[in-house]
Structures are given as C-alpha cells and as structure tokens.
N, C-alpha and C positions, 0 to 999 in steps of 0.2 A: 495199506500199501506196503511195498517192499520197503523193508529196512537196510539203508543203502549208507554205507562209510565209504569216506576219502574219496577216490576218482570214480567210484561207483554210482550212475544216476539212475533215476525213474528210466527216463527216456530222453535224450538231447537230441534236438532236429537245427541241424543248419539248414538255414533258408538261399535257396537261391531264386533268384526273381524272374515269374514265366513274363511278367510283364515288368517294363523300366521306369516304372513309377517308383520311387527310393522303397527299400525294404523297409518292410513296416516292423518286423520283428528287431533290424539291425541297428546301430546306433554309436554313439559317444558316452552317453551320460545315463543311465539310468537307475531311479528309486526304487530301492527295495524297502519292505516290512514283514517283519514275520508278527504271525496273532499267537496269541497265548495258550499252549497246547497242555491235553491231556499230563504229560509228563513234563511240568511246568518246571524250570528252572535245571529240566537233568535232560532234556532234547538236544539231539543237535539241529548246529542250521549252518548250510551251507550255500553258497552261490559257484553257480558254473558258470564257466567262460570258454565261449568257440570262435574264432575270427575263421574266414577268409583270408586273412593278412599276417605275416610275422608283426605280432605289436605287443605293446605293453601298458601299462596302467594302474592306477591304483581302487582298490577297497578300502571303503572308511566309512565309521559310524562318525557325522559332522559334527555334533553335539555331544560328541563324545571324545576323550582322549586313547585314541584306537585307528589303527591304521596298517592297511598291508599291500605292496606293491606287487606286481605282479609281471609276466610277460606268457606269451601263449604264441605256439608257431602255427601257421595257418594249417587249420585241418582237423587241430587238437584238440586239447581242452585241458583247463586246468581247475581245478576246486580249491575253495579257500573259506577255512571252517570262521565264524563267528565267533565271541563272546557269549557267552551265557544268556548277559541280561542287554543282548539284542532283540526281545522279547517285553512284551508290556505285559502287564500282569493288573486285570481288574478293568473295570466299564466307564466311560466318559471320561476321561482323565486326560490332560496333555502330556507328554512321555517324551522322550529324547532318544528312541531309541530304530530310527531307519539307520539305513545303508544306503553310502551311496558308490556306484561303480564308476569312474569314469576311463577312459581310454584314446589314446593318439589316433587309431584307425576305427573303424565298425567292428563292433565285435556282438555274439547273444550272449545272452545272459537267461540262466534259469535258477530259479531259486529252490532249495527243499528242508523241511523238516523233518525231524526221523527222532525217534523211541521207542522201542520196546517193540517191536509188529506196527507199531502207529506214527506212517508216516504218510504225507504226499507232497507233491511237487508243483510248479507253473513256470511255463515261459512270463520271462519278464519282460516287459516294452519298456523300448527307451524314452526319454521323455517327449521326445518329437511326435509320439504316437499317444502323447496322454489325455483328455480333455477335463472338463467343467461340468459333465452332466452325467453321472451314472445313477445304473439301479441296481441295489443287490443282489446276487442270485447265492443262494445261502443253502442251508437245511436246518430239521429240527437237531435238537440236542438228545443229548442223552444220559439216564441217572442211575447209578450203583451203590447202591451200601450208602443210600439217604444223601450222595452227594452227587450235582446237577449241574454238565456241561455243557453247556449254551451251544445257539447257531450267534456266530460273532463275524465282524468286520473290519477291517482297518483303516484309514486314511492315513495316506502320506502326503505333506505338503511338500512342494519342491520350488515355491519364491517364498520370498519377505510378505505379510500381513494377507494373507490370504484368507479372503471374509469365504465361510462355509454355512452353506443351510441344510438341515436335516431333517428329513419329514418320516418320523418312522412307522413303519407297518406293523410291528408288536410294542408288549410292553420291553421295557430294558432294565436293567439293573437299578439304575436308578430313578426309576420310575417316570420314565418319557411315556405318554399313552399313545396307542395306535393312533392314527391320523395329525397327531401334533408337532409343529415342525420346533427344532431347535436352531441355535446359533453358535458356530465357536471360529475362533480368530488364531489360526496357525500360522507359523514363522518358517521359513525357509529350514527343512529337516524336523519336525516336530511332529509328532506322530497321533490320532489319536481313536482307539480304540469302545465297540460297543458293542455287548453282549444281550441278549435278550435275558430279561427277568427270569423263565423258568426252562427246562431242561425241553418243556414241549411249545415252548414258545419259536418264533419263527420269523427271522428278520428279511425274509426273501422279499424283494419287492422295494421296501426304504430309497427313498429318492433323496440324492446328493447330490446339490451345484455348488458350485466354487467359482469365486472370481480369477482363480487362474490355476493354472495346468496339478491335478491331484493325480495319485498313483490310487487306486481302491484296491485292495484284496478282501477275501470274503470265504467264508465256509461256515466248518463246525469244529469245537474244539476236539469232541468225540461224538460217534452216532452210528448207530445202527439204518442200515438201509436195504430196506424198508426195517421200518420202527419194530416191527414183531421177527427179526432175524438176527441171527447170531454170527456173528461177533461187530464190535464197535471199530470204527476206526476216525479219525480226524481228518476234514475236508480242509485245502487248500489252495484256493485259485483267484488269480489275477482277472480283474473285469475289464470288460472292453466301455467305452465311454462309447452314449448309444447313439451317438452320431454315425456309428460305425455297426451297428446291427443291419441285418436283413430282412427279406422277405419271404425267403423260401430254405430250405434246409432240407440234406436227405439224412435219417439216424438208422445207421445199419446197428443192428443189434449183434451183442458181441458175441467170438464163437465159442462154446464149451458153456454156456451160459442160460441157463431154463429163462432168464427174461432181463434185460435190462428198465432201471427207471428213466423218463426223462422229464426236465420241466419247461412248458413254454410260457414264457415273459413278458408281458406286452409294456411298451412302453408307453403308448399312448389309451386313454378310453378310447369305447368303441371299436376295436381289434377284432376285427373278425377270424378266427383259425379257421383254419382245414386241414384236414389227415386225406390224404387220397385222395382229394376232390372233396369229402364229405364234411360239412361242417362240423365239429364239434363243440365249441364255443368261443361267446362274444366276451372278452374280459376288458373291465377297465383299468386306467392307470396301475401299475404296479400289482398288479393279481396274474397268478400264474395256473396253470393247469397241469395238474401230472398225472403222467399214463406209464402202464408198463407195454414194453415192445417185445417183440419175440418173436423166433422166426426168418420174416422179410424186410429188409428196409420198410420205412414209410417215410412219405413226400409230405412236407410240412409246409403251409401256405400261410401266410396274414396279406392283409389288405394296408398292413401300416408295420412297421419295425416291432421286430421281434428278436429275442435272445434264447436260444434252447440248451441246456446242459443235460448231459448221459452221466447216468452215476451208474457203475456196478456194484451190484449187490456183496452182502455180507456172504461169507461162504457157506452157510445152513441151507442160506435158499437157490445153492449155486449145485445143482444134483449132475447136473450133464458133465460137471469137470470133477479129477480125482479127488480122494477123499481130504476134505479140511482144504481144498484150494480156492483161491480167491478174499478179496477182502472191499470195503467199499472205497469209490476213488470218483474222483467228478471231473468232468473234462467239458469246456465250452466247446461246441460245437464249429464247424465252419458253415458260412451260408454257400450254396449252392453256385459252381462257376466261379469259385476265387480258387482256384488250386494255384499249383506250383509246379515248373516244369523238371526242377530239377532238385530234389534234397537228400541230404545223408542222412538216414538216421543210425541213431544209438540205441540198441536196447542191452538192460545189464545181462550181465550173465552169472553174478553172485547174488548172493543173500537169498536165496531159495528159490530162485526164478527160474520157473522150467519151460516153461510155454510161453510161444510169443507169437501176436499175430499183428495183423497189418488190414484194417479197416478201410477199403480201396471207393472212392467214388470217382466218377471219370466220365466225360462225355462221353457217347456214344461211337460219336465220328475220330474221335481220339484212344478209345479202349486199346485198338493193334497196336501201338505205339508205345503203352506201359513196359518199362522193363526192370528188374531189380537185379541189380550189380551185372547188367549186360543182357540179364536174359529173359525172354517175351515171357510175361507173365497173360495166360489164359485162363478160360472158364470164367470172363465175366457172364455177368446177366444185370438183364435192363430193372431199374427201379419201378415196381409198382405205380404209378400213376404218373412217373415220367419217364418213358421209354426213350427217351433222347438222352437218358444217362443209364450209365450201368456202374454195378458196384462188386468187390470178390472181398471176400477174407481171406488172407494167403497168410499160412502157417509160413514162418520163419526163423532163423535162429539167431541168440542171441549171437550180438555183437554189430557190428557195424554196417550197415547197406546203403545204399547207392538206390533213391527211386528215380526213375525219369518217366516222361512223355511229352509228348507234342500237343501239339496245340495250343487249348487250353488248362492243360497242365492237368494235376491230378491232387486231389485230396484226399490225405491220410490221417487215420489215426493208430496211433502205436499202442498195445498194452499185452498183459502177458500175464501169469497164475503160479501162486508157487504157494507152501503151504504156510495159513495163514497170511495169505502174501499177495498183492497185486498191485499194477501200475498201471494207468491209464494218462497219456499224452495226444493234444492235437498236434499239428504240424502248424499250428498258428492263423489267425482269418489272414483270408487277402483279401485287399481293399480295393475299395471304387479303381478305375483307371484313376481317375480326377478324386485329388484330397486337399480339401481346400486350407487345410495348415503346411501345405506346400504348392501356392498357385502360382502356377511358371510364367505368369502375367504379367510382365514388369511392370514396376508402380511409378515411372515417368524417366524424363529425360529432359534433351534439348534439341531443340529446333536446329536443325538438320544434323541431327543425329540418325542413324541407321539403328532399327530395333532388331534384336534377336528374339524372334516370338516358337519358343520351342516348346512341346507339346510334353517329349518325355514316354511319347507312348509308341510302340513297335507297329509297323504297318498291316502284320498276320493275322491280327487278332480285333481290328479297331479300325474304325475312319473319324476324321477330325473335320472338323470346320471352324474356321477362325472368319470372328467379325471385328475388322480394324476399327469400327465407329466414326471412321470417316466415307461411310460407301465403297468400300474396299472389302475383297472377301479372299478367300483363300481354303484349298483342300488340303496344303501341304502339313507334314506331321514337323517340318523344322522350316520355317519360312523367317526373312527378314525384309524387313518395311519402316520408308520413312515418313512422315508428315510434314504437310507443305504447307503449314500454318501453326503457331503456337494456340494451347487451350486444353479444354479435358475430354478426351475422348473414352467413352464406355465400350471397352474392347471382352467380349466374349470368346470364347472359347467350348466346342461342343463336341463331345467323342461318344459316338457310336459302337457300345463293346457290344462285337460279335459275337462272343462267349454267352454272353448274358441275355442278345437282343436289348438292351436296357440303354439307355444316352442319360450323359451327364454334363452339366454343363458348369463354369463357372466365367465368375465376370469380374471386371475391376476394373476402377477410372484410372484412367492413363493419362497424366501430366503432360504435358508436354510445354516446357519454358523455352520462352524467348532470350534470345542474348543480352546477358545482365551487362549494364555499366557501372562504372564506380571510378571515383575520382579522389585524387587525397592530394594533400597541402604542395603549393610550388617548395624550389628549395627555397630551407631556411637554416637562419643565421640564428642562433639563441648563448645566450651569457651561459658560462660555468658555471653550474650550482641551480639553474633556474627549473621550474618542473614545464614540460610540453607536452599537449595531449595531440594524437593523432586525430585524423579525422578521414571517413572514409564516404563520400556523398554519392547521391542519385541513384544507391542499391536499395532496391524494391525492400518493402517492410517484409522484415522475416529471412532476409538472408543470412547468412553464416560468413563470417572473414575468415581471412588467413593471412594475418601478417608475420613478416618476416623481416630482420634484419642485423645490424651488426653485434656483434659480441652475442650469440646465439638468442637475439631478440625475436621470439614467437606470442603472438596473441589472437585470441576468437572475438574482440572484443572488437565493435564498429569506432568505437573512440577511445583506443588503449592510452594510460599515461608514463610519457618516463621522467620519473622522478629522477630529481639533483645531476641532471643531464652533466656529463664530463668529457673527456677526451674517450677513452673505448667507446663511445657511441656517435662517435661519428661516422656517416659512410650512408649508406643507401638505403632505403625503407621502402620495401613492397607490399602490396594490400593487394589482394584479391577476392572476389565477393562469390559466393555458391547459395545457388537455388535448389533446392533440390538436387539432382546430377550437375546440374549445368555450374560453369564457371564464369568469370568476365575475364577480358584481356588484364594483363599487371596493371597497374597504376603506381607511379615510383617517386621519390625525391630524395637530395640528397640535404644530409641535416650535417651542419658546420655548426661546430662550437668557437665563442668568442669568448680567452682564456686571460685576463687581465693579471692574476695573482702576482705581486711581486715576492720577492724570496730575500728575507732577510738574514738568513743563515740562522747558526743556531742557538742557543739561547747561551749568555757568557754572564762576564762577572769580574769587577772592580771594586779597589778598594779607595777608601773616602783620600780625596785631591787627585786623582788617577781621571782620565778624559780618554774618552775613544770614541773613532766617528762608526757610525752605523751607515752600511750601505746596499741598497737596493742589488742585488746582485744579478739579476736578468731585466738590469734597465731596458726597456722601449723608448726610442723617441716618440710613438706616438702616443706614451700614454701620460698623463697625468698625474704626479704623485701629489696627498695629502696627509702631515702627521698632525697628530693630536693636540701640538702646540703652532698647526697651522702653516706651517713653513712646506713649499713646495717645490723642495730639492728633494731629488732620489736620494739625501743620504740627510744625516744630522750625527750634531756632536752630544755624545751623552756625557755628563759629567758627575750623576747619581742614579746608585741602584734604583730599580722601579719595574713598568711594565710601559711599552713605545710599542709604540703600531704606525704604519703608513698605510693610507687605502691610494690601489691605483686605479684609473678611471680610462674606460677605452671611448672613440666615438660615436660609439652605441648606446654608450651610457651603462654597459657593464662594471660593474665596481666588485672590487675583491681586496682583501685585505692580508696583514701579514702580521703578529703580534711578537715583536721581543723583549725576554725577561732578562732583565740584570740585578743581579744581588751580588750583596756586598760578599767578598770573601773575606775581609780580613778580621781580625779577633774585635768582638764590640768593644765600643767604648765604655769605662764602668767608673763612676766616680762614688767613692764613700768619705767623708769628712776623718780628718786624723782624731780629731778631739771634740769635744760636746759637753758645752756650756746647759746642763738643764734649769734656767733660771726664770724661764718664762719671760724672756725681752725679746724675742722674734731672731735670736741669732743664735744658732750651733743646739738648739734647747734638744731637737730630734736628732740620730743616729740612723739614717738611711742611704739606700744604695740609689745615683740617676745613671741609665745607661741608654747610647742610642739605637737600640733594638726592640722588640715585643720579647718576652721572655716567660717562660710557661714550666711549668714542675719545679718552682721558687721557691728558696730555703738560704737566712739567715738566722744564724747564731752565734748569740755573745756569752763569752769565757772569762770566767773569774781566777783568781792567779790559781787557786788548786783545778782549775781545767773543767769547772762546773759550770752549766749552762744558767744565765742569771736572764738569759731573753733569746727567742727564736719567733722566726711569722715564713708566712709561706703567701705572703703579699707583698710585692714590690713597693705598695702606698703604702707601708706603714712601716714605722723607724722605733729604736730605741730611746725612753727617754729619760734613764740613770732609773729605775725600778726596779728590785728584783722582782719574782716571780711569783713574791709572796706579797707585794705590794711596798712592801718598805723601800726607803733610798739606798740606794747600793751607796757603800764609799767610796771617794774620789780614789784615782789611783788608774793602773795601767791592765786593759781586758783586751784579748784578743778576738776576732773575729773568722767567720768561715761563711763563703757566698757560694752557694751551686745554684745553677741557673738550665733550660736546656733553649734554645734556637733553631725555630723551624727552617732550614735550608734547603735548595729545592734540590740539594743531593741527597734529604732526608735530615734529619733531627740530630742537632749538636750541641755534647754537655759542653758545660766551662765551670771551671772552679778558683774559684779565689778566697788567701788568708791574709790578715793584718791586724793591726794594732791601735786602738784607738785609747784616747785617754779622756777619763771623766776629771770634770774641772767641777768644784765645787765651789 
C-alpha cells in the first residue's frame, strides 16, 4: 500500500446515515492496536480523525504514560502520529500497548501503518459497535533471506477481567495446535497478540469469544498475494464481530487489475456458498474458500452468515496497469443493501498515487440518483445473477468527493495504483435496520406513565410493527403508549427493510411498576451526642432510597445511621424509594435535638488558701445539675486544685456533662532539713527534699567546702546520709546544696531551682 505521512491517508470515508439507526462507523470512544510489522520498531502509526462536528478530544496509550489532545472542525481531519512501541512485538504475550481515542461529540476514526512501500490501513469502530464473537480473516505470511513473517492478529480488550477463549485454526509460535482452543484473562487496555508458527501457516478462521466488548484486528505482517507474485506487502484490517456478517455480497473486481483474490468465511458448519446461483462449496466452521475474480462482479450467496474479503494483488501479477503499479491491500467487504446515502470520500493524492477509482454497487431502482460532487454518474450495468443491482467503476481524482444517492443509498469502495503502491478502502458495512446493542425498547417504567416506543427507522425504506404485549398493536415508526395495569409485558418490535426484503425483529420485557410506598419514622426528639438510625418501611424488596437532609445529609441506604447526632442536624429528613423508573411520594420528619450540656467556662487556677465558686454558666431551670461530690447546685466552692465535673440531666433523661481543671499556680512547696544528725536514732539521720507536687527530671547535689560533689540522686525518695561518694563519713561541718526539679503544668512543663545550706552534726 501507499506509504502515507502526516495528513496524508489510504482512503478516509465519512459516513452519513441513509438510514437513522446510530452510525455504526461513528462514535465517542474507540480501541485501537497496531500488530507487529515488517519494519518493526522503525513504522510509523497513525490514527485519523473526521467529525461531523467542531469537537475535540484526547489520544492515549492507557497503560501507558502517553497522551495527545486534540480538536478537529467538522469536515476535516486531523492525524496524530504514535510512539514507537505502540506496537507488540512477538506471539501470546500480554502487552500494554493499545490506544485509546475518546471525544466530546462523534467523531471516525481510521488507523494506518506505514514503511518503506509497506503499509495499510482500516476504518476503526467505536466501541458501541464491538462484540464477543469474531473469526479471523487473515493471510499466509511470508519469508526472505531465511527469515519468516507470519499471518498474525490482535486483540484489544476495552473492560476490567475480560475472560477470552481462543480456538485456533493453525499452529502459532508458541505452539497452540490447529483445533485447540486456549485461555487468557485481559484487563481493561491490554493487548494481546498471535502469530502463526511458520511463514505458510494460516490463522484465517481462529474463533474468539470474550466475556465482553473486544476490538480484533487481523492480517499479515508481510506477504505476497498471491504466494507466487512479486512483491510483499503487510495486511491490516479491523474485524467485524459476526453477529454483524451477511448473506449475500456483490465483489466487483478492480479496474486496471488482470484479477483480484477474495476469501469467503463461514461462520457456522454446513454453509452452503453460491457464486451466481451455482454452488461452489459447503464449508464448516471457520474454513474459507478463495477464488480469483476478474472481469464481471459476481453475486455471492450462503444459506448462514458469512464474511468475504478482496485482496489486490502484488504488482507482477497486476499486467493491465502501468508498469510496477499496484501492491497487495485487503479490504472487508460490504453485504449487499447496507449502502449509504450520503458520504465524502478522501483519496490521497501524494506518495505515488496516480489512479483512483470508485467501486460502485447500487440498486437498480436507485442507479439514476447516484451523483459525485453534484454530478449524475452513468454507465451502470446490472450485477450478474442479480439484475436488481447494478455496479460502475468510476475513475476519479484524487482528493476529496461528495457520493450521494437515493434510496437505498450506495456502496463504495475506494482504491487507487501508484508505483509500488496501492490503497484499497471500504466505505464501512451498514447494519441491520434493528442492532440489538441499541434496542429502542424501553426496559420499564411506572404505571401510568406514557411510554415513548421509537423505532429510529425512516419511513422510505422500511415499515414497522410494534407489539405492546398487552393486545395492543401498532404501525407507527414513533408511537407512545400507556399501560393500564402494572406487570411484565413482552413488547416486540418488527421492521420490514425494503432494501433488503428482509424483517428483523427484536424483543424485550417491559417493566412496568406500580406505585411504591414508603414510610419513615414520626418526629423525633433524641439527646446530643446519641447515634439514630433512619428507617424507611413498606418499600418493596430491591428498591433504591434517596434520602436527603439537613447539613448536606444524602444516603442510598434503606436504614442510614447518624452518628453523635448534634445541633447542625436538626431540621427535616426525606426518603424516597425508586423501583426501577418509578418513585414514591416523600415521606418526611422532623428530628429535634435535646441539648443538656452545661458550660463551665474555662479551665483556671488557684493558689493553696485561695477559694473560688464555679458556676454553671447556661443555667436551665429545667435541668438537673450533679457534681462529683454530689451537691446539686448549678455552682460549687472549690477550695484545691484538681479536675470537677457537673453532669446536667433533662426530662428525657439526656445527660451531658462539663469537666473543669484547676491547678495550682503558685511556686510548690519544698521543704529540706537545715541540719542532719546521721546517727541511726530515726531523727535528721537522712538529708532529703518533701514537696507538694509530683516532680520529674530530679537532681540533688551535696557540696563540700572546696565546691566538690560529696552526694547527688535524681530520686525524690532518697536523701543524704553524711557518706561521701566513696563510702567513707564525710566530716561534720557546713555543705551546701542545689535542688532542680521540673512540674508538669497544664500551660506546659515548669523548671524550679533551689540552693542552701545544710550542716552535718556529728
């Protein structure tokens, strides 16, 4: 494919919708992966962006520290080049290296790799469009100078624990055997890549389910196509999840081109094909057929879902176009009657792209209507074995056009030739009218509620039939309808696409509740401090609350608690119960606090003979006071430091209390003896300090007349008793003394220091 830098793409197709079923190409959110290419580590890779809309948004690899914001004006596009190792490198491994897009409005998104001549591209789906069940569609690999590029695939996960099963159709690198299915457990962004064992091995087919929404991409890393033609190039394309396959498909064979390849894919055994009417084969499960086309369209039939891809050839075996043009490039097909009435395409007009054309299918009754950039494109002719369609190849230049038609719209594919060089793009599948990962069905309500049962689908193209499940019917494409009974009604829904001939239908039980009640507590009176659980009664099992209340009080919970209930919670409490849609009327009370607490002021401080009264300072008559020594006056006389408390008492029996600290302020008391008799008769024999306080970091020392320490302790209990330090008796006579002491005060910790004189008596 074209080797394509910066604003330059394959092919960019905005989609506009011939039908108003949500664009299946457009989106908010979607996972990219790029697989591991020929020019591994030196590729680039970029993602394109087209709104509809002036908007903006960000590019990020999530597991990654990487990130690029963006905005795009509607019409435009913008490109926004990768990291390197956005790119896994090697078979089975978990990897960290998707991308994710997201955006404020819809935007598309296409993704491309590019190196050296060996590039290609895919429209990317948003996630709304991803499922659980794909099959590979792939190619062989191919090998040079003894070294062997695989047909490989990628999964992207895009939730948390995403159980995956893998049943693969060849061998792999690490030695998975055909038919044997594996297991692996991806996380929201984790990526994880699988290569077939040998260069002619052949992953096409491989069947992947997922517990929830996977992105799959699939190709080859290099290959010649067909296997005996020159030159290699690297396939690149996003799978559709085969809920979303067809039954019929037309593959116009490209122009300037001796023959295109294509492969048909069955997704279930027992698949019966047909080319033209003519059978050509019954394939089972994951086995595919390929034929080369050439010439005329041909009409492709199964009796069960099927996937067809068009690959063009390498350019050796590409004779009808100039010399060295063309390269191989793989493009999913659309099925048959999904066009689009209205799309722009892009095709480049650098990197050696010379020729460009425009692969045209179109109903019959809708061909006069075709126009590009205004003007009636002619010289259709009817498809081979369905004459109810016709199809043109319309050479075009590059840069940007304008396709339209009526009806049922028109399907395109874009590609073009340059040397060494080719592009091949679809214009994206269109889906069912009805996609059941958007069923317009509402999933309930409440009894006598008015339902809006909107269909989503245009009236030109389609008729609808809606069954309300209560004997109620209806033709309209937007109808609204009540129910006159609460219970579960099975409401269907059936549209007739005229396009197609085809009806599709989808169903879903419809709820419908009856009017919830709920009841919660009368008012209540509760003590300050006390814990109170709400309560919210006769809401059916499985309802949801909604309480609300003062001081920005909100809970989900049917018996919220408020803990150490105070004054900001006082005031009104509503509960409301929800079913489903439906709600009950409020249910209300109001909650009163009973606040007892007396207030003794603040904490003070006296010294020893000093007396002060303490007094309750937000006396009530009606409450009750209690102090600690029992007295049951609002006030008392304190006459020593301490700790005093009064509890007051309401007629509720609320009790709350009030604690004041008095310490002494004034300097402690310290008594030490003048003199000390050590004679062992029980008087003056010891030298220690009594004081009226607790006293902590203690230090006394005794001084001999030259100022030498003959005794020190750093214990209150224990005294001098005439010994020096060496044991002997010190002699009588006159020693001085030094007492440091420190007092924990509750202004914080206070030293004291004292010196004196004592005399040893002998």
């Amino acid at each position: 494919m074209s080797k394509l830098k910066g604003h330059v793409f394959a092919i960019l197709v905005l989609l506009f919708p011939c039908l108003s079923q949500a664009q299946f190409t457009q989106g908010t959110e979607f996972w990219v992966g790029f697989m591991e290419h020929v020019d591994r580590d030196k590729n680039g890779k970029v993602v394109v962006i087209t709104s509809d809309y002036n908007t903006s948004g960000k590019v990020e690899m999530p597991l990654r520290s990487w990130s690029r914001n963006f905005n795009v004006r509607r019409g435009e596009m913008v490109s926004i080049e990768l990291p390197f190792y956005a790119e896994p490198l090697g078979s089975e491994y978990k990897d960290s290296t998707s991308v994710l897009i997201t955006s404020k409005d819809p935007i598309n998104v296409f993704a491309h790799q590019y190196a050296n001549a060996r590039s290609d591209a895919t429209l990317v789906l948003p996630k709304k469009a991803l499922g659980t069940d794909y099959m590979v569609m792939s190619y062989v690999g191919y090998e040079e100078k003894g070294k062997e590029y695989p047909s490989e695939f990628l999964i992207v996960a895009t939730e948390d624990k995403t159980q995956i099963e893998i049943t693969f159709s060849d061998w792999t690198k690490r030695g998975r055997q055909p038919g044997t299915t594996g297991k692996v457990s991806l996380n929201r962004g984790q990526t994880f890549q699988v290569q077939a064992e040998r260069h002619t091995g052949d992953l096409t087919g491989t069947r992947i389910r997922a517990s929830k929404p996977i992105a799959l991409f699939s190709g080859a890393m290099w290959t010649r196509v067909p296997g005996d033609c020159i030159a290699p190039d690297n396939l690149y394309e996003q799978m559709y999840p085969t809920q979303d396959w067809g039954k019929e498909y037309i593959a116009v064979p490209s122009e300037d081109a001796d023959y295109d390849v294509i492969r048909i894919l069955a997704a279930e055994s027992n698949t019966a094909v047909f080319i033209n009417g003519q059978s050509v084969a019954l394939l089972d499960q994951g086995a595919f057929l390929e034929r080369r086309i050439s010439g005329e369209p041909i009409y492709i039939t199964a009796n069960k879902a099927i996937a067809v891809a068009q690959y063009n050839v390498s350019y050796e075996c590409n004779t009808k176009a100039a010399l060295l043009q063309g390269d191989p490039s793989m493009t999913m097909l659309t099925p048959v009657g999904l066009g689009r009435r209205d799309l722009i395409i892009y095709a480049p007009y650098k990197e050696k792209i010379s020729t460009v054309y425009l692969n045209l299918v179109v109903r019959k009754a809708d061909m006069e209507s075709v126009k590009i950039d205004g003007e009636e494109v002619k010289g259709f002719r009817l498809v081979p074995g369905r004459p109810d369609y016709a199809y043109k190849r319309e050479r075009v230049s590059t840069g940007h056009h304008r396709l339209q038609a009526d009806g049922c719209g028109v399907a395109a594919n874009c590609y073009g030739y340059g040397r060494l060089e080719s592009f091949a793009y679809s214009s994206g599948i269109g889906f069912h009218l009805l996609d059941a990962r958007e069923n317009p069905i509402p999933e309930g309500g409440c009894l006598g509620d008015t339902f809006a049962f909107l269909s989503g689908v245009k009236p030109d193209f389609a008729e609808v039939f809606w069954d309300f499940g209560d004997s109620s019917y209806s033709k309209a494409f937007e109808e609204h309808h009540s129910y006159d009974s609460a219970g579960l009604f099975y409401v269907q829904l059936s549209v007739h696409n005229l396009c197609l001939n085809t009806y599709d239908t989808l169903a879903r039980e419809l709820i419908v509740t009856p009017p919830l009640q709920v009841k919660t507590l009368p008012d209540t009176v509760v003590c300050a401090g006390t814990d109170l659980q709400l309560r919210a009664e006769r809401a059916p099992r499985g309802a949801v609350f909604h309480w609300t209340g003062p001081a920005g009080f909100e809970s989900r919970a049917r018996a919220p608690t408020l803990f150490a209930v105070d004054t900001p919670q006082v005031g009104e409490y509503t509960v409301l119960a929800q079913g489903g849609q439906c709600f009950s009327l409020p249910s209300s009370f109001f909650l009163s606090v009973n606040d007892p607490r007396p207030d003794l002021g603040k904490d003070t401080s006296l010294c020893p003979g000093e007396y002060f009264t303490a007094k309750v300072k937000n006396e009530k008559a009606h409450l009750r006071y209690y102090w600690q020594n029992r007295s049951r006056q609002p006030f008392l006389r304190i006459k020593s430091a301490g700790e005093y408390w009064v509890e007051a008492v309401d007629s509720l029996g609320c009790r709350a209390r009030d604690t004041l600290e008095v310490w002494r302020k004034c300097p402690p008391a310290v008594f030490l003896p003048d003199h000390i008799t050590p004679n062992d008769d029980g008087k003056n024999d010891v030298f220690r300090s009594k004081m009226d306080v607790i006293a902590y970091r203690y230090q006394l020392i005794v001084f001999d007349a030259q100022n030498q320490p003959v005794f020190q302790t750093q214990s209150p209990g224990f005294g001098w008793n005439g010994k020096k330090t060496d044991g002997s008796d010190a002699p009588p006579g006159l020693y001085s003394w030094k007492l440091v002491f420190f007092e924990q005060l509750p202004t914080g910790p206070k030293e004291w220091e004292s010196e004196g004189w004592v005399v040893l008596v002998r």
